[in-house]
N, C-alpha and C positions, 0 to 999 in steps of 0.2 A: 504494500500500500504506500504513495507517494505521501510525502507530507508536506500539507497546507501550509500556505505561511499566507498572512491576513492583515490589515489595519483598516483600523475602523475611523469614519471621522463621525462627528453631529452636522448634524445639517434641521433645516425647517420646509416643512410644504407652503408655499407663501403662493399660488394659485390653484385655482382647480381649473382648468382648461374643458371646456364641454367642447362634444364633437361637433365639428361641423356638417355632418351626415348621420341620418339613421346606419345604424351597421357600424360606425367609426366607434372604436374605443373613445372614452374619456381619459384624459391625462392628468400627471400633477408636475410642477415645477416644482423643484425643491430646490434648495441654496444650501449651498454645500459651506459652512464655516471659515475654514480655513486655507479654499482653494484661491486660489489667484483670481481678480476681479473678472478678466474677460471670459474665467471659465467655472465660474462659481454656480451658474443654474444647469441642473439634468432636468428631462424632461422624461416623464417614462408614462409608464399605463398605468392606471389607479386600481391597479389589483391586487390585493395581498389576499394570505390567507391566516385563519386564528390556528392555534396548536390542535382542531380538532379538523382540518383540511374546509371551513367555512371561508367561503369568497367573502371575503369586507374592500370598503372604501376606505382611503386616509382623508381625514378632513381639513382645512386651513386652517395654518398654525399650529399644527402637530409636530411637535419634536421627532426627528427620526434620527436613523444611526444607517450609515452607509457603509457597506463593507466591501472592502476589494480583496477578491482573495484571487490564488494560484498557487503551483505546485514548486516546491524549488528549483525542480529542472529548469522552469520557465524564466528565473531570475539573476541577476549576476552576482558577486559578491562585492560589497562595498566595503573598500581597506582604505586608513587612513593615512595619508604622505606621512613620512617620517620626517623631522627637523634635520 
């Protein structure tokens, strides 16, 4: 089994985006904390689910937590210059 390596930021949902077509998902913008301004909002589908596999919405102004993960193969090692 490969193992995960992970960080998590906070981030806020600060819109709900309705569709502009029946059949089109609804979306949420969310604003990521501590990303850099020009890339601080994601935009995704407003679908999550609760621990028992129930479809919910997030709502405006909801605290969330984003996570990026991957495998180590996927990443390089960061070493520090020596003086």
């Amino acid at each position: 089994m490969m193992k995960k390596l992970r960080t998590k930021k906070q981030g806020r949902v600060r819109q709900i985006i309705k569709p502009p077509h029946p059949g089109v998902p609804e979306k949420v913008q969310i604003e990521v904390d501590d990303a850099d301004d020009l890339y601080r909002d994601l935009r995704i589908e407003n679908a999550v689910e609760d621990e028992n596999g129930n479809k919910r919405k997030l709502k405006a102004e909801t605290p969330v937590e984003v996570v990026i993960e991957t495998t180590e193969k996927q990443t390089a090692s960061h070493r520090r210059k020596q003086a």
